[in-house]
C-alpha positions as CSV (number, residue, x, y, z in Angstrom):
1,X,0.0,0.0,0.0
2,X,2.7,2.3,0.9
3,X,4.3,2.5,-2.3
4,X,0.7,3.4,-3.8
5,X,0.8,7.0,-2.0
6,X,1.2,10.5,-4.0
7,X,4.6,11.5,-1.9
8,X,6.0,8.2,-3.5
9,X,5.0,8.4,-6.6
10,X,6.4,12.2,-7.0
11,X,9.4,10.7,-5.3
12,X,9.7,8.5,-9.0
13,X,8.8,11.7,-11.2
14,X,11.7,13.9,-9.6
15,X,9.3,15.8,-7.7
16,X,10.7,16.6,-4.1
17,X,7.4,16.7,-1.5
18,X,7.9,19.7,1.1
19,X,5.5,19.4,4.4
20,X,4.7,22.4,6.4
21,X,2.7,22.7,9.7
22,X,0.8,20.0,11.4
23,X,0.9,17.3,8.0
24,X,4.5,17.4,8.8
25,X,4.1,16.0,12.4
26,X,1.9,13.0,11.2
27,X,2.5,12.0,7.9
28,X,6.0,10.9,7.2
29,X,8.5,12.3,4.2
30,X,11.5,10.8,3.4
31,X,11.7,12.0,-0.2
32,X,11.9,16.2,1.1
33,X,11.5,18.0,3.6
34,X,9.5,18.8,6.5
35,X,9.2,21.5,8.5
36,X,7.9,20.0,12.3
37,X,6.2,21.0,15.6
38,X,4.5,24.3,13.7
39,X,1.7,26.2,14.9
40,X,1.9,29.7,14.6
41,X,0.4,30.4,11.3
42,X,2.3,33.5,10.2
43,X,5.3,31.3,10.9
44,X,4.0,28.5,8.9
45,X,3.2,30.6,5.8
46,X,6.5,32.3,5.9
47,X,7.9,28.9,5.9
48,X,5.7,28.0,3.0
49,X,6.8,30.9,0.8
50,X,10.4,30.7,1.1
51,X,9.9,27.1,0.8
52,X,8.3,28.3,-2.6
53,X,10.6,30.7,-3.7
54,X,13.9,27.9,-3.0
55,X,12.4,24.8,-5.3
56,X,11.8,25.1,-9.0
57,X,9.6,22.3,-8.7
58,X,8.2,21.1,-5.7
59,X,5.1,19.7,-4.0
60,X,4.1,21.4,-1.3
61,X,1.5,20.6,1.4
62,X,0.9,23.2,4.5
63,X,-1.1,22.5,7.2
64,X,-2.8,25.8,9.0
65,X,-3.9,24.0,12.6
66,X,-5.0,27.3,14.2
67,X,-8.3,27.3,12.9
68,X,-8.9,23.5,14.3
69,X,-7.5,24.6,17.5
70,X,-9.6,27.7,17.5
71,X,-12.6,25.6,16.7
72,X,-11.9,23.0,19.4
73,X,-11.6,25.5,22.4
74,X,-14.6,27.2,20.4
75,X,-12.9,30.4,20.5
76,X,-14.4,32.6,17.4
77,X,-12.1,35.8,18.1
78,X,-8.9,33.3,17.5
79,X,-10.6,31.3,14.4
80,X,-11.5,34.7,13.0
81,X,-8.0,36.8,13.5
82,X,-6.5,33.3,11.8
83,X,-8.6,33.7,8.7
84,X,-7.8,37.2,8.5
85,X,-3.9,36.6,8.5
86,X,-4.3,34.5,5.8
87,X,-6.0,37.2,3.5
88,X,-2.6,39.0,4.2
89,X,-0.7,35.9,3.3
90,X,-2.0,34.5,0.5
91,X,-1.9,36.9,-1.7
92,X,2.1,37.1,-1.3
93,X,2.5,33.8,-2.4
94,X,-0.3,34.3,-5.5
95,X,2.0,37.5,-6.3
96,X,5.4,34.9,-6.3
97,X,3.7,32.3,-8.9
98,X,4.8,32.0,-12.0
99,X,2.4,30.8,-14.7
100,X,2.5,27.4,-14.7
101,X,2.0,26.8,-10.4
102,X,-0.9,25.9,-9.4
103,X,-2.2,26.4,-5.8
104,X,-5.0,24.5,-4.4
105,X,-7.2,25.8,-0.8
106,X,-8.8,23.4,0.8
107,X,-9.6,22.0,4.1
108,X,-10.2,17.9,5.5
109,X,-13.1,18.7,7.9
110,X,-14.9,21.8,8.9
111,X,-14.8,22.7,12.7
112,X,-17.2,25.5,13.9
113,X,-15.9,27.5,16.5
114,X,-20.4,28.8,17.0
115,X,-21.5,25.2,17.0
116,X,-22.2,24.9,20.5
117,X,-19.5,22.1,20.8
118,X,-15.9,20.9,20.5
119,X,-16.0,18.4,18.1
120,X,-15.5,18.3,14.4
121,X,-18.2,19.4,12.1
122,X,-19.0,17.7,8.7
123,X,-19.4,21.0,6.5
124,X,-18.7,20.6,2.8
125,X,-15.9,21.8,2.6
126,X,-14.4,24.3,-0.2
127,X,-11.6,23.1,-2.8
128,X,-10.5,26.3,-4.5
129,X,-8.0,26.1,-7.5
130,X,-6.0,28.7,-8.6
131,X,-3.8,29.1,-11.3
132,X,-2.7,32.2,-13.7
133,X,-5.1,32.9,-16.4
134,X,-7.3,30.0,-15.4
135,X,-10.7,29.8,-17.0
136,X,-13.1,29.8,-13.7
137,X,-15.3,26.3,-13.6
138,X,-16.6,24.4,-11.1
139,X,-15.0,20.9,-9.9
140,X,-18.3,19.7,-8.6
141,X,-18.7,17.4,-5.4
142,X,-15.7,15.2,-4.8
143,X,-16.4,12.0,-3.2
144,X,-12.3,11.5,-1.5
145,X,-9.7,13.6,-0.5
146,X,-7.9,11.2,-2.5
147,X,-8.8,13.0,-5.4
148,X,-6.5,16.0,-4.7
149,X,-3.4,13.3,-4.4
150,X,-4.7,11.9,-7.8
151,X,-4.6,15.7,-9.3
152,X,-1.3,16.3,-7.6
153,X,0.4,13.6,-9.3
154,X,-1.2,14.1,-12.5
155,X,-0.1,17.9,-12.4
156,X,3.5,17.0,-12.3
157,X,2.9,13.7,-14.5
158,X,3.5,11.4,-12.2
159,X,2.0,7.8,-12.1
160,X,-1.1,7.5,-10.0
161,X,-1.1,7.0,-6.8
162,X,-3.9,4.0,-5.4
163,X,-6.7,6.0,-4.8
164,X,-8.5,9.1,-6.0
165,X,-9.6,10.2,-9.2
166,X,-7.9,13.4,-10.8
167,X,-10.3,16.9,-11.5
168,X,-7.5,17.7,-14.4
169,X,-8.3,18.0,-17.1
170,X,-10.7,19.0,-17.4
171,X,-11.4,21.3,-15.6
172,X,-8.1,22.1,-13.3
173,X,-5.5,24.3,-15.2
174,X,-7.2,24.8,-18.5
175,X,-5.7,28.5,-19.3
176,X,-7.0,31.8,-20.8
177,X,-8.0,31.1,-24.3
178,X,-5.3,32.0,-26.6
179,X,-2.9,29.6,-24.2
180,X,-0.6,27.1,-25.5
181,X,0.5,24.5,-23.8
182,X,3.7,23.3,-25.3
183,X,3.7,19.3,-23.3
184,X,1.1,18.0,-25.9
185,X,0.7,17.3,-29.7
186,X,-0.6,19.9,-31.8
187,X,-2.9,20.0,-34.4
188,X,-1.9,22.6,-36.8
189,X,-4.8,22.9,-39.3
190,X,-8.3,21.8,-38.2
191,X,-12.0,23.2,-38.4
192,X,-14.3,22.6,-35.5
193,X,-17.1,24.9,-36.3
194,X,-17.2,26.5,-40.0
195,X,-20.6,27.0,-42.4
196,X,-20.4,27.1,-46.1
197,X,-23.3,27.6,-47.4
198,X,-23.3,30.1,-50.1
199,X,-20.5,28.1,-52.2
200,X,-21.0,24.4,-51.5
201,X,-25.0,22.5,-51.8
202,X,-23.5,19.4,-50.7
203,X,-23.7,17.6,-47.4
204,X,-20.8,18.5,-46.2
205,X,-20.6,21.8,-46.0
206,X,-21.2,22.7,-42.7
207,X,-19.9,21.5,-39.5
208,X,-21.5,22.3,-36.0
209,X,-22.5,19.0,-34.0
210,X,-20.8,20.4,-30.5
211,X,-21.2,17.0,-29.0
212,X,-19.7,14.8,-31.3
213,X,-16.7,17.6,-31.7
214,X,-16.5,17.7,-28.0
215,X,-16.1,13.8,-27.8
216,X,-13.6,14.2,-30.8
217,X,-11.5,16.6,-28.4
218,X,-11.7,14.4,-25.4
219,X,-10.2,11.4,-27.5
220,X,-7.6,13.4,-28.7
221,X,-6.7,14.7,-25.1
222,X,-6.4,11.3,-24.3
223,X,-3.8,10.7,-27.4
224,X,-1.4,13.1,-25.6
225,X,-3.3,16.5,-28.0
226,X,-3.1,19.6,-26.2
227,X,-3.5,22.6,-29.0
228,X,-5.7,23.0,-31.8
229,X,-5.2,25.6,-34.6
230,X,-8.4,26.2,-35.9
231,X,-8.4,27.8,-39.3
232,X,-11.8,28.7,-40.1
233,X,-11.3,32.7,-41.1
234,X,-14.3,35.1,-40.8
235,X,-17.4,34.6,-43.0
236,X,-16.7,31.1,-42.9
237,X,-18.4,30.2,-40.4
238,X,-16.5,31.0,-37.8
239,X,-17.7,30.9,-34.1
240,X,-15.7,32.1,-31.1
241,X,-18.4,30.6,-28.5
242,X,-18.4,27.6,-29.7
243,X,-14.5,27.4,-29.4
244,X,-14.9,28.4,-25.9
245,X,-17.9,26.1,-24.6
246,X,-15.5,23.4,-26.1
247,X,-12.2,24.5,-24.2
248,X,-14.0,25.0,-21.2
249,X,-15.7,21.4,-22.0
250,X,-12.3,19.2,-23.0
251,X,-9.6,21.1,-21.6
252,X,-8.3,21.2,-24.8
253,X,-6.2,24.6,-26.0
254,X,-8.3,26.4,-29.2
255,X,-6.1,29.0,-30.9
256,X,-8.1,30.7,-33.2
257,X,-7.7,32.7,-36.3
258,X,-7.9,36.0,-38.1
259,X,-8.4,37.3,-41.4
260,X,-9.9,36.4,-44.8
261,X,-9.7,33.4,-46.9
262,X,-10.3,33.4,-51.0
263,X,-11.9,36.2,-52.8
264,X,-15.0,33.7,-53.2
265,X,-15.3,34.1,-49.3
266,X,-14.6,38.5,-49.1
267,X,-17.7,40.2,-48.3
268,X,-18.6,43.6,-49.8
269,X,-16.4,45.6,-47.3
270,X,-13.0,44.0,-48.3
271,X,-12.9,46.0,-51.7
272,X,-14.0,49.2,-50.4
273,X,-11.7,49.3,-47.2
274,X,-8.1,50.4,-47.2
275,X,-5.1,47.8,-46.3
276,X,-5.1,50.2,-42.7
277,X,-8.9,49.3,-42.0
278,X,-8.3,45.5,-43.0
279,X,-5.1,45.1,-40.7
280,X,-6.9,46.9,-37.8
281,X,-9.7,44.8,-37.8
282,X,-7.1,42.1,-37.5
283,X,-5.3,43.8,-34.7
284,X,-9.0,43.9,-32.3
285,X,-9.7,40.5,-32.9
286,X,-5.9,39.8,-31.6
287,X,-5.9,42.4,-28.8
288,X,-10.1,42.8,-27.9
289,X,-11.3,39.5,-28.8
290,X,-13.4,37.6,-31.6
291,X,-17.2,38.8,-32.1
292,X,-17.5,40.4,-28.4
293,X,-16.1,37.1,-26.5
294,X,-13.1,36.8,-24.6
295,X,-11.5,34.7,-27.3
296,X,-8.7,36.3,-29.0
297,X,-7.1,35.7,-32.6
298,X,-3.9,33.5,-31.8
299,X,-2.9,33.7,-35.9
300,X,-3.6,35.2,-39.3
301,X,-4.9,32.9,-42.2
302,X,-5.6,33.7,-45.4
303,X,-4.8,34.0,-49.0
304,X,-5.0,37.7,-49.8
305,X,-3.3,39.8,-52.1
306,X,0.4,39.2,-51.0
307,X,1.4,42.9,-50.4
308,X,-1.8,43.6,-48.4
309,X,-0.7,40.1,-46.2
310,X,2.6,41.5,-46.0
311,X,1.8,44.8,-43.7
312,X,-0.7,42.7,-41.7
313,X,1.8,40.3,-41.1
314,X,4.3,43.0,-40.2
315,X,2.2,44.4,-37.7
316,X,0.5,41.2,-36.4
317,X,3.8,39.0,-35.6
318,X,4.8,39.5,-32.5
319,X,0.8,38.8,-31.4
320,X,1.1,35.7,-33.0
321,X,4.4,34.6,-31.1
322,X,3.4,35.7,-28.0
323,X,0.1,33.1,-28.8
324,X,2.9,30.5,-29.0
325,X,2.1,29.8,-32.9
């Protein structure tokens, strides 16, 4: 059984496991450190952040006891000046993340200081992800603390431990849309949403079934796919919503596109707006977003006059590094 447990299994991953606080006392760590016989939580956070500022890559676990304490003795002045120390505190070691930490609140057991009694309570208790650029979800109602072991190692792609069923992803760590995460395959020219209609009578010219693309991206997720380039330019159907119910759905990254296709595809506009008007409209789908949604342009497509793709490309480069394409 022992060689089942999260700590061990990081141990094989080259993860080091860091304890902090009480979890340090009970639980044994012979593959870090721990930091023993802690209760004051200032000190214990302190601990924590230098702890996070020394390791490159770590797991760490701190335990805040004060609040059990306070809710034992039923003292609510104590519980309460505890939680608000650690609306100082967290926000230091938010502020010392970098983009790929994640940090996960949670708690074992409630233990209400008002109940009228000195026993542990059996509130639901919060998990609360965070991670830079996150798309806010819900996890739902987990069944085992195990599951938070089963997320740890699966964050740092480690085997899994016994027990306990991972929340990533989806829906822990899925990023801002226009993210890239560079671990997976990439597709590099795919259509999940595009409507033809005005060029093509046949069957096949429109593609919108979000279920069955949905399923699509959760079977390539599970191939090891992490990014798709979607290609479909405007007034081809194009649907930034529909991108982003299907991030948020899979976990899978979308990075979207900007610009026109063939001349066959140019509404009216194109031949009556300069190359300036064109390339701006390209520049607020990169910087504002796609049709009023948070979605933003990650690359240009097209097949426009050259010179015209030229000064858009000029001005829209560096957007499309910084998308990671």
């Amino acid at each position: 059984m022992r060689k089942c447990r999260c700590r061990k299994k990081l141990y094989e991953a080259g993860v080091p496991t860091v304890l902090v606080g009480k979890v340090a006392d009970i639980v044994s760590n012979p593959y870090g450190v721990s930091w023993q016989n802690l209760v004051d939580s200032q000190r214990i956070m302190d601990i924590t952040l230098n702890e996070f500022n020394t390791h490159p890559t770590a797991f760490i676990c701190t335990n805040i006891q004060e609040t059990d304490l306070a809710g034992h003795a039923e003292d609510v002045a104590r519980y309460a000046d505890v939680c608000r120390s650690l609306t100082v505190t967290l926000p230091r070691l938010i502020e010392a993340m970098q983009p790929d930490d994640c940090l996960v609140v949670m708690a074992d057991h409630g233990n209400d200081p008002t109940i009228g009694h000195s026993h542990h309570t059996r509130e639901v208790v919060p998990v609360l992800v965070y991670q830079q650029g996150m798309v806010a979800t819900q996890l739902g109602v987990r069944t085992t603390l195990s599951d938070v072991g089963a997320t740890v190692c699966e964050f740092f792609r480690a085997p899994p431990p016994q027990n306990g069923r991972s929340f990533l992803p989806p829906p822990v760590c899925r990023r801002h849309p226009m993210s890239f995460d560079p671990t997976g395959y990439t597709l590099a020219h795919e259509h999940l949403h595009i409507d033809l209609p005005a060029l093509k009578t046949t069957w096949d010219c429109r593609l919108d079934q979000y279920a069955f693309i949905c399923q699509e991206m959760n079977d390539l997720m599970a191939q090891g796919v992490r990014n798709v380039i979607e290609m479909t330019n405007r007034y081809m159907g194009r649907n930034a919503q529909f991108m982003l119910d299907v991030m948020r759905e899979t976990g899978i990254n979308v990075v979207a596109c900007t610009g026109y296709y063939q001349d066959a595809f140019f509404p009216q506009h194109v031949a009556t707006r300069s190359v300036q008007e064109l390339a701006q409209e390209m520049v607020d789908e990169i910087e504002q977003g796609i049709d009023g949604t948070e979605l933003k342009a990650g690359i240009i497509a097209g097949d426009w006059l050259q010179r015209r793709e030229d000064y858009a490309a000029g001005r829209e480069g560096v957007y499309c590094r910084r998308a990671g394409t």
